[in-house]
MIDREN-414188 format. One record per residue (C-alpha): residue in three letters; chain; x, y, z. Coordinates in pm, 1 decimal. Each point is the difference from the previous one (the first is absolute). Example, Ala and Ser with C-alpha at 12.3 -4.5 7.8 and 13.67 -1.06 7.14 Angstrom:
<sites>
[ALA A [1230.0 -450.0 780.0]] [SER A [137.0 344.0 -66.0]] 
</sites>
This chain:
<sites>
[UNK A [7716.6 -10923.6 6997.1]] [UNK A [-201.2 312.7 29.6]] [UNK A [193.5 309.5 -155.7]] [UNK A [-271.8 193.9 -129.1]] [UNK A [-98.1 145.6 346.4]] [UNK A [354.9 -68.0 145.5]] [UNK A [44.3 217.2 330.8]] [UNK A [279.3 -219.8 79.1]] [UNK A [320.1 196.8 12.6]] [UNK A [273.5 -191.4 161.6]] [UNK A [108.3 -378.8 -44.6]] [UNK A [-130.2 -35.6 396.3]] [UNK A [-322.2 97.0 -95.9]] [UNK A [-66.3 -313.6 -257.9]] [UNK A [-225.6 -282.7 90.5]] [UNK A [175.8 -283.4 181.2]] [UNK A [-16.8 -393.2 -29.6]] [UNK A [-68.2 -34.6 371.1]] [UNK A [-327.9 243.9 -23.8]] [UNK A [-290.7 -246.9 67.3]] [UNK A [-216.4 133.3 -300.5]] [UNK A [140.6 147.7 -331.3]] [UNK A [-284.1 272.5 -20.1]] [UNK A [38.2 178.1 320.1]] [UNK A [43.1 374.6 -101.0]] [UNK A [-2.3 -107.7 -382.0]] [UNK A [371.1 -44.6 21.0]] [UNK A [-41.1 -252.3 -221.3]] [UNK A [218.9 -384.5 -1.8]] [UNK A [368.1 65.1 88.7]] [UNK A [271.4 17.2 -255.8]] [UNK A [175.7 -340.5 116.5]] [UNK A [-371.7 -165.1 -47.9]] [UNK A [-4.9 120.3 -354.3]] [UNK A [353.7 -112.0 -73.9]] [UNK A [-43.2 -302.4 125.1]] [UNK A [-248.0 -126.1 -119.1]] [UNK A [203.8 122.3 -419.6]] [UNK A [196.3 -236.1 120.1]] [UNK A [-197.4 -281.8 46.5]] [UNK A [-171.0 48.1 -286.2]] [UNK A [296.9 49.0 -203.7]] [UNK A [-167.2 305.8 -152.5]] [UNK A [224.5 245.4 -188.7]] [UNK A [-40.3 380.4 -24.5]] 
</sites>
């Protein structure tokens, strides 16, 4: 997740699974990506 040079603002304005390459615009991998894969790795916070 990029948040150091966030200019998202609103929850539409996140990257989305569907967008065919997780760089475009340096959104960065979606939030369901990330969580997703702490699950399948079991990983804890």
């Amino acid at each position: 997740m990029v948040t150091n040079k966030l200019q998202q603002k609103k929850w539409e304005e996140r990257p989305q699974q569907d967008t065919y390459t997780y760089n475009y615009n340096v959104k960065g991998v979606p939030v369901e990506t990330m969580v997703e894969l702490g699950n399948r790795l079991t990983a804890n916070s």
